[in-house]
MARSELO-321230 format. One line per 10 residues: number of its first residue (from 1); their letters; for each residue x, y negated, z of C-alpha. Coordinates in steps of 0.02 Angstrom, whole numbers, plus 32768, in hexadecimal, padded with zeros to 4 digits. Layout:
<sites>
NUM = A = X/Y/Z | ...
</sites>
This chain:
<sites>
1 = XXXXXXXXXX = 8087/8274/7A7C | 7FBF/826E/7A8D | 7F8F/8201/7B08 | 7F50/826C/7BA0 | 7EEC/81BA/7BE8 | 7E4B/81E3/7B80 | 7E25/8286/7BF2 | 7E1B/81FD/7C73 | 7D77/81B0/7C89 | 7D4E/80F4/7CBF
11 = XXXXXXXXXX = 7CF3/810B/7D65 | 7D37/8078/7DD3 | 7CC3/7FE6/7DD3 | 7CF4/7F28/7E1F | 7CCD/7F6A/7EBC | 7D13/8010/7ECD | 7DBA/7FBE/7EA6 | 7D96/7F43/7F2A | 7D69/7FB4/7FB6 | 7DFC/801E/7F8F
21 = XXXXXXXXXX = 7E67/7F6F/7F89 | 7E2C/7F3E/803D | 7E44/7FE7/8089 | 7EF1/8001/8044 | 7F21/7F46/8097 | 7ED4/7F6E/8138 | 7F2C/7FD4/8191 | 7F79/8001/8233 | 7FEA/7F6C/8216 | 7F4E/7EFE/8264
31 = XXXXXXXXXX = 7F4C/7F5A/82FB | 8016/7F6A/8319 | 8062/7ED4/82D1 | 7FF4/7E46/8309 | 8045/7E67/83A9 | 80F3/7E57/8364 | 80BC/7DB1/8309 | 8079/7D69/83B5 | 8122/7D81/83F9 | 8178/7D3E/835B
41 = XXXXXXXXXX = 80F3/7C8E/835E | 8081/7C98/83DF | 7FCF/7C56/83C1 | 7FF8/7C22/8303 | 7FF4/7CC7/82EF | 7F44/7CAD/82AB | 7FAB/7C34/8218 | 801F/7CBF/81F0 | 7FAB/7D28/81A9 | 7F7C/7C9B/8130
51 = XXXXXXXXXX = 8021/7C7C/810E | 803D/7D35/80F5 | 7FA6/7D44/8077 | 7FF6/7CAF/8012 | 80A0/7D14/7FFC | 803A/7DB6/7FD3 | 7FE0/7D5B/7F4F | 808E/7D02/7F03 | 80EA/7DA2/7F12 | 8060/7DFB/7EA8
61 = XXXXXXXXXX = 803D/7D79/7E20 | 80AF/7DDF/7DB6 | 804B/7E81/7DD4 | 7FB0/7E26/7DAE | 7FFE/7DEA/7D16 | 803D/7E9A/7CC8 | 7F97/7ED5/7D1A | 7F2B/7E53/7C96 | 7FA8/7E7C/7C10 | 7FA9/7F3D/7C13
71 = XXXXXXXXXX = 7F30/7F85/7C7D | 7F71/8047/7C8D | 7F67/80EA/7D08 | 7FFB/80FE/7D5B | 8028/8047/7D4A | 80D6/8038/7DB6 | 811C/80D9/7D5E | 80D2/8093/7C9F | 810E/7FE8/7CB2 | 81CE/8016/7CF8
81 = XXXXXXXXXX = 81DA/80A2/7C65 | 8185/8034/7BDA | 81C3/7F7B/7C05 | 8265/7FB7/7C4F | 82A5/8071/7C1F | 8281/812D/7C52 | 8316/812B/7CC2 | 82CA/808E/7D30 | 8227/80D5/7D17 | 8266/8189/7D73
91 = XXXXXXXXXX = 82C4/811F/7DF4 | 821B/80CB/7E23 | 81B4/8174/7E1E | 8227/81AE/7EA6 | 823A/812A/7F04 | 8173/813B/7F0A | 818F/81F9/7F4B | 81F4/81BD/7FD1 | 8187/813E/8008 | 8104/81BE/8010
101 = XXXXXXXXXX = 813A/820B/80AB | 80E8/818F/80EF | 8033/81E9/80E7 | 8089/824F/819B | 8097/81AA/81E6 | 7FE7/8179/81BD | 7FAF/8226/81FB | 800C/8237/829F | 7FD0/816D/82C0 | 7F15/81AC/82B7
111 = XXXXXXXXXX = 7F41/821B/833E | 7F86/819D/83B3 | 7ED7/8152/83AA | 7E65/81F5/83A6 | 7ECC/8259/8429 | 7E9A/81E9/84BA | 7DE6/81EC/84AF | 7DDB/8296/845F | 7E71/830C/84A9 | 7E2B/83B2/8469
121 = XXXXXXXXXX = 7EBD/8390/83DD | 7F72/8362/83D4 | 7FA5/82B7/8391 | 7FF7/830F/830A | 7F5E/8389/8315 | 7EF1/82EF/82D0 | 7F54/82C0/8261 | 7F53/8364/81E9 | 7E97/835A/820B | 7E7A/82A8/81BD
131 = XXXXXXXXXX = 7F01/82BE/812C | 7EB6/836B/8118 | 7DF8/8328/8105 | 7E35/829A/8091 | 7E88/8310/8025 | 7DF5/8371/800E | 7D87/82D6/7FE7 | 7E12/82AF/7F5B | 7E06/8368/7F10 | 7D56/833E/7EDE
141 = XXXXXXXXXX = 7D8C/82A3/7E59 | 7D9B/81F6/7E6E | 7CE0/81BE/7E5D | 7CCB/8223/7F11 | 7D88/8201/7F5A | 7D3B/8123/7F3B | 7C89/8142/7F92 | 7CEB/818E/801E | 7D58/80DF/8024 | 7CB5/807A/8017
151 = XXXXXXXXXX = 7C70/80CE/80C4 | 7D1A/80C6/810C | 7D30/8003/80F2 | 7C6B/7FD3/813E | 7CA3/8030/81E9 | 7D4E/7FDC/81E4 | 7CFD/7F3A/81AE | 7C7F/7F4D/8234 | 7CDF/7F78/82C7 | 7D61/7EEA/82A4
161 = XXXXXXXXXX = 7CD4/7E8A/82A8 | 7C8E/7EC6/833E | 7D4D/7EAB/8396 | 7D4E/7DDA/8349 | 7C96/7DC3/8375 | 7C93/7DFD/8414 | 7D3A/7D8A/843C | 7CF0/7CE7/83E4 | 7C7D/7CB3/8474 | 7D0C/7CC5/84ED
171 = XXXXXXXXXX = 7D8F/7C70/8498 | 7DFB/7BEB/8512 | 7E41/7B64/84B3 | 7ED2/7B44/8538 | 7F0E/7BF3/8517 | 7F48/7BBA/8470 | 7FBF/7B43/84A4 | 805F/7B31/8473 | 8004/7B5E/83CF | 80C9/7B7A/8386
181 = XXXXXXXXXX = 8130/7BAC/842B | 81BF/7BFB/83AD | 81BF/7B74/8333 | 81D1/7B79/8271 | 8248/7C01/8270 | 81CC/7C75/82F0 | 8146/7C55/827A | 818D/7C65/81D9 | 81CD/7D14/822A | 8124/7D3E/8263
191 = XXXXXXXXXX = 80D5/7D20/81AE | 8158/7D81/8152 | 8134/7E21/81BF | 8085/7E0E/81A7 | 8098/7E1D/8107 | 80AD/7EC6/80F7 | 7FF3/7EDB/8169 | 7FAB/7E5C/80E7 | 7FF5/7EAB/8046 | 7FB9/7F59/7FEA
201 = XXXXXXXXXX = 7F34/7F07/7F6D | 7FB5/7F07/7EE2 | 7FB0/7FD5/7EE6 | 7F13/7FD2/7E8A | 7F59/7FBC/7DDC | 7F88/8071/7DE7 | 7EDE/807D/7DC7 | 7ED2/8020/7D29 | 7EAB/80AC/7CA7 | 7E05/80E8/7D12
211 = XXXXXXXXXX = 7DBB/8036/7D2E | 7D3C/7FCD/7CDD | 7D84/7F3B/7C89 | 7E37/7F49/7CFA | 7E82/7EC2/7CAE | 7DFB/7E4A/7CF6 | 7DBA/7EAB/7D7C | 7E72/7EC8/7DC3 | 7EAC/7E14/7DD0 | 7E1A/7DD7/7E25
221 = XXXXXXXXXX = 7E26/7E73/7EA0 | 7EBD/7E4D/7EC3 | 7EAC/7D8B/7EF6 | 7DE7/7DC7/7F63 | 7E28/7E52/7FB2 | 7ECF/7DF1/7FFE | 7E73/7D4E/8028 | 7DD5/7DAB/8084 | 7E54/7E28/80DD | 7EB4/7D7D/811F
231 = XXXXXXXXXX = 7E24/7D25/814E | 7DF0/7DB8/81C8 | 7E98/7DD6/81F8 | 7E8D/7D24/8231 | 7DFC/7D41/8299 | 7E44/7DBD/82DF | 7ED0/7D78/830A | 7E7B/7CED/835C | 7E14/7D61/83CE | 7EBB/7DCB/8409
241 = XXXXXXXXXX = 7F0F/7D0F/8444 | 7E7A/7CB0/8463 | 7E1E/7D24/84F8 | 7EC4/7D58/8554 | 7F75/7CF5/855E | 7FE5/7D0D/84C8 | 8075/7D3B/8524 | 8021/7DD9/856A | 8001/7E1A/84B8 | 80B9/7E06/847B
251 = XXXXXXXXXX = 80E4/7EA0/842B | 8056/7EF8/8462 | 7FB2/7F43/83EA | 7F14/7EF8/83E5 | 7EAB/7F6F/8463 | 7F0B/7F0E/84F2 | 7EAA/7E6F/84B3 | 7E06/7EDC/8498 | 7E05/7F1B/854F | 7DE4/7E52/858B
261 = XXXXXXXXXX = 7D37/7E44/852A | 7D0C/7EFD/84E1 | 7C8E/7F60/852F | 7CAF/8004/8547 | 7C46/803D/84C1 | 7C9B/7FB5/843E | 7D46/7FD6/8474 | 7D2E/8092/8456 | 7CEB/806B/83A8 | 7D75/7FFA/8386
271 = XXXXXXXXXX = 7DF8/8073/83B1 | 7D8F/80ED/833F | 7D48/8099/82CB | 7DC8/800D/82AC | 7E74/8041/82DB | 7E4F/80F6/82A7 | 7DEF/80C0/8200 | 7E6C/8054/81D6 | 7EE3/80E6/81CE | 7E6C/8151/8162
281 = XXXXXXXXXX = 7E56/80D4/80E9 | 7EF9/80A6/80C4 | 7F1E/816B/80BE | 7E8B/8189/8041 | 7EE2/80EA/7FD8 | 7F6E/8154/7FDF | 7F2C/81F7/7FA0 | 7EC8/8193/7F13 | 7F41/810A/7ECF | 7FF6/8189/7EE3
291 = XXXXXXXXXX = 7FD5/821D/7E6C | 7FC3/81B0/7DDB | 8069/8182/7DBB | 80A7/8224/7DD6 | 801A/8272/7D4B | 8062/81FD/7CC8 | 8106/8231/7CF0 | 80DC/82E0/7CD2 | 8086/82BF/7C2C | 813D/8264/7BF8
301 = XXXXXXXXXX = 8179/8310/7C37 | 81E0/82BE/7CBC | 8199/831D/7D2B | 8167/83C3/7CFB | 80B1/83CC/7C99 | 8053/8435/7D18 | 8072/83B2/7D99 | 7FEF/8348/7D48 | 7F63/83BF/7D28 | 7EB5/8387/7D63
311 = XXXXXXXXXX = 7E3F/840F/7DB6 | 7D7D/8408/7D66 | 7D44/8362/7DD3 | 7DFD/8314/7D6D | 7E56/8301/7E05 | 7F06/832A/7DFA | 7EFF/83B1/7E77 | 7FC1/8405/7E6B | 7FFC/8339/7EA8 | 7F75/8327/7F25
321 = XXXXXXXXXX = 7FB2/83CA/7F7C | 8060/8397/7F7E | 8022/82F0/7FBE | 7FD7/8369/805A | 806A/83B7/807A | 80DE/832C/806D | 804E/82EF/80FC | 8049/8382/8162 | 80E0/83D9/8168 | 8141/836A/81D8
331 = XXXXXXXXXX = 80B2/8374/825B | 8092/841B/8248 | 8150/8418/8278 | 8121/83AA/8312 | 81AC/8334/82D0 | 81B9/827F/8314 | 819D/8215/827C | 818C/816E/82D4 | 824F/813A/82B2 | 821F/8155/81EE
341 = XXXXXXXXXX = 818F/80C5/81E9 | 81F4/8040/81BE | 8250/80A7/812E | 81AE/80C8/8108 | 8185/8025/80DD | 8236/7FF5/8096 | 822C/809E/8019 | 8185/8043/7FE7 | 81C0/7F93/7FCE | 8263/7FD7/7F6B
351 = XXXXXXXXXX = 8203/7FFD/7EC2 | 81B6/7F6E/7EA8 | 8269/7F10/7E9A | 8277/7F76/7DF5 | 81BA/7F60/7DC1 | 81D3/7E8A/7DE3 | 8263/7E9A/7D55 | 81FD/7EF3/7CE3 | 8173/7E8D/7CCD | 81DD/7DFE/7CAC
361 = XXXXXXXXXX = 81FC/7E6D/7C0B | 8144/7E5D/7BD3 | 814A/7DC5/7B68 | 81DE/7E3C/7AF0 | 8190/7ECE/7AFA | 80DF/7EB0/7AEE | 80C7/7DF9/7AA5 | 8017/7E1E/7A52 | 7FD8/7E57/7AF9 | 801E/7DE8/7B5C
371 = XXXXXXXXXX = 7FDE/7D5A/7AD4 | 7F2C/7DA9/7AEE | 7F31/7D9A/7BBA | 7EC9/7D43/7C32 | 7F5E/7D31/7C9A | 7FF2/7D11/7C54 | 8097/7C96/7C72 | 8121/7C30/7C1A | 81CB/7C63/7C22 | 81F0/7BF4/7CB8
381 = XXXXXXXXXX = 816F/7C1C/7D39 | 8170/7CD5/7CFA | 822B/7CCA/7D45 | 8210/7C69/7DD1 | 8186/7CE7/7E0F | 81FF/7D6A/7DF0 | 8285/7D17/7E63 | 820E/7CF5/7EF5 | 81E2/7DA5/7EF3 | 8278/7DD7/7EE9
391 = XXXXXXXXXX = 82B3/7D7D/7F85 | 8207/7DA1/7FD5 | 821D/7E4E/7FD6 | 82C4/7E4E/8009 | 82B7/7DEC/8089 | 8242/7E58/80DB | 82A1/7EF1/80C0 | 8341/7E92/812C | 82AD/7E7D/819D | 8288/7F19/81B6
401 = XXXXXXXXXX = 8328/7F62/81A7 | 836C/7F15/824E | 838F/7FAE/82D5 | 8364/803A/8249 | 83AD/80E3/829D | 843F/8110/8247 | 83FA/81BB/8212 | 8363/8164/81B8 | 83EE/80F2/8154 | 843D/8194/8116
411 = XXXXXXXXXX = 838D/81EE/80E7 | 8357/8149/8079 | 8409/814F/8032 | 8402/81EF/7FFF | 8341/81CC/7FB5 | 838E/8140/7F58 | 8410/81B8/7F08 | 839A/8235/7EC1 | 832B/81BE/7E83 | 83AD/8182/7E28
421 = XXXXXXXXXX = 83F0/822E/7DE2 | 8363/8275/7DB9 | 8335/8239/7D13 | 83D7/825D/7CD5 | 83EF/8314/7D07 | 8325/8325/7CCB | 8371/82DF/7C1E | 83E4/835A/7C14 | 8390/83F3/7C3A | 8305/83B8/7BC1
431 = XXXXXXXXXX = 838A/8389/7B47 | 83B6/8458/7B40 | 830A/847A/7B0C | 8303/83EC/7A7A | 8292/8381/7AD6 | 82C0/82AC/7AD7 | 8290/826E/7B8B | 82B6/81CB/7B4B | 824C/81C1/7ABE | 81A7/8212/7B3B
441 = XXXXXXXX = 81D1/81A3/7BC4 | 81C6/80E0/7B4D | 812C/8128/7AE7 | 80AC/809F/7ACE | 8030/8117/7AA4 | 7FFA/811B/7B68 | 7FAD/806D/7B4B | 7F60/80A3/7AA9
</sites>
């Protein structure tokens, strides 16, 4: 097979990657889960985010790794098919799709901001509009879908700093005592549910195959983006416990903080700007990191070729629309999607228990590569990374899991089982027309 990669053109520099990095980690999570963490650890919430960081960065030392070794597009998909096999490398490419319902989530939360200050829409109303506008931005290539993420991140940036500085001045020191009113076990709760608001930079090796020198660039993207996100997190963090008692922000989001020390004016450019930016740029992540995997699977012909054609700006425009509607359709339907966030999040933490195995597979499979790397492990500490990952990740999916509705349960169940059929009845109807998935799906020519 010719390798489709060199129709792709290197237009990510160090800090396109790292503006997309930091959007995709900030999130809503900020605004809705530093609440939760208060009432997991109180004050120390300002440590959990730290701690979170820490496990973010241990967790993704193997990505980093696999991202110095063999810097591709469509990394998670490549790596599971090429290191592992096609089958594992189909069961992560759905597992991705299912995960991706989560773009209705992100849409429906921008509402809940925008449809307080500006009514003349819906909450779901909002949403279509924002997932809508990003889609278009994302039509028109990747060089224009980045410079939107750029101007997204400086108003994020800015308004969370607006929200911190305004707090700093104000800050009680009393208010902060018990620092640790739950203990170890509160805290070491708090920091693996943060986690998930602190995590997202490892996404970017998707990107691989359209980056200047990925398998340096990536790495270091990885390890800034994480440790800036944290250290504003922190600040953030401090100003939410710090102006107003800890106990009246348990479980609640940040704008019950803001309204102690925002002016009017800040507050409504927080909501806006912050909490509703946040949203965007994690969406616009979404619609730019996603379609990758899914255009190399299409060039294996495990999904059918037309899915990854590229319109005239070489944005895959056939997985971008199926991206909107995937987005849309449920709140076009007016469906409540809330009970689906946290199976959001679980659909997206389940691939990379395949992707961890993989890479332990580079060494075999690639050892003049992996010889070559900047980053690279022995034997032992390439296993015991792959363990604490492991466990990481699972641990926060038992997390997470706790009160799931029952009908949620059944719809990731019955993700789970078409992910893993689908390769094989895909075989077997390619099979009929002479055509050996298993030979297109472990090609090395993608890296050539």
């Amino acid at each position: 097979m010719a390798n489709p990669t060199v129709e792709l053109k290197r237009v990510l520099t160090f800090w396109d990657i790292l503006f997309i990095a930091i959007g995709q980690i900030i999130g809503a999570g900020v605004v809705a889960l530093t609440g939760v963490a208060i009432g997991m650890t109180g004050p120390s919430v300002i440590f959990a985010y730290g701690v979170a960081a820490v496990l973010v960065l241990i967790v993704s030392v193997l990505i980093m790794v696999a991202g110095a070794t063999l810097p591709v597009v469509g990394a998670y998909y490549v790596w599971s098919s090429r290191l592992g096999s096609g089958w594992l490398g189909s069961v992560v490419l759905m597992l991705i799709l299912l995960a991706s319902i989560s773009l209705s989530l992100y849409g429906s939360s921008f509402g809940l901001y925008l449809n307080p200050l500006f009514p003349v829409l819906s909450i779901n109303g909002w949403g279509i509009v924002v997932i809508g506008l990003l889609f278009l931005a994302n039509l028109f290539g990747l060089a224009i879908a980045s410079r939107v993420q750029i101007l997204l991140v400086l108003v994020l940036l800015s308004a969370l700093s607006i929200y911190a500085g305004f707090a700093m001045p104000k800050i009680e020191p009393q208010l902060l005592t018990p620092m640790f009113p739950n203990g170890f076990v509160g805290f070491i709760s708090a920091a693996f549910l943060l986690k998930f608001a602190t995590g997202g930079a490892y996404l970017v090796v998707g990107l691989g195959g359209e980056t200047h020198n990925p398998a340096r660039t990536i790495p270091i993207v990885m390890v800034t983006s994480t440790v800036l996100v944290a250290v504003i997190y922190g600040f953030v963090a401090l100003a939410s416990v710090g102006v107003t008692p800890w106990q009246d922000m348990i479980d609640q989001p940040l704008t019950v903080a803001g309204r102690a020390f925002l002016p009017g004016w800040a507050m409504t450019y927080f909501l806006v700007g912050g909490a509703g930016v946040a949203i965007c740029t994690t969406l616009n992540a979404q619609f730019i990191q996603l379609p990758r995997n899914f255009m190399v699977a299409s060039w294996d012909n495990l999904l059918p070729r037309w899915v990854g054609q590229q319109n005239r700006y070489g944005a895959p425009h056939w997985i971008l629309t199926m991206m909107l509607a995937v987005g849309i359709v449920p709140l076009i339907a007016g469906l409540d999607i809330s009970i689906i966030a946290r199976a959001a999040t679980i659909s997206a933490t389940l691939p990379g228990l395949f992707i961890y195995w993989a890479i332990t597979r580079l060494p075999d499979k690639f050892p003049d590569e992996y010889a070559r790397s900047m980053l690279k492990l022995n034997r032992f500490w390439l296993w015991a990374f792959f363990v604490f990952s492991e466990v990481s990740s699972l641990i926060g999916i038992v997390l997470l899991s706790r009160g799931l509705p029952m009908e949620v349960g059944v719809a990731l169940l019955i993700g789970s089982v078409v992910a893993v059929a689908y390769y094989p009845a895909r075989k077997r109807y390619l099979a009929k027309q002479g055509v050996d998935l298993d030979a297109l799906t472990t090609s090395h020519t993608i890296f050539s």
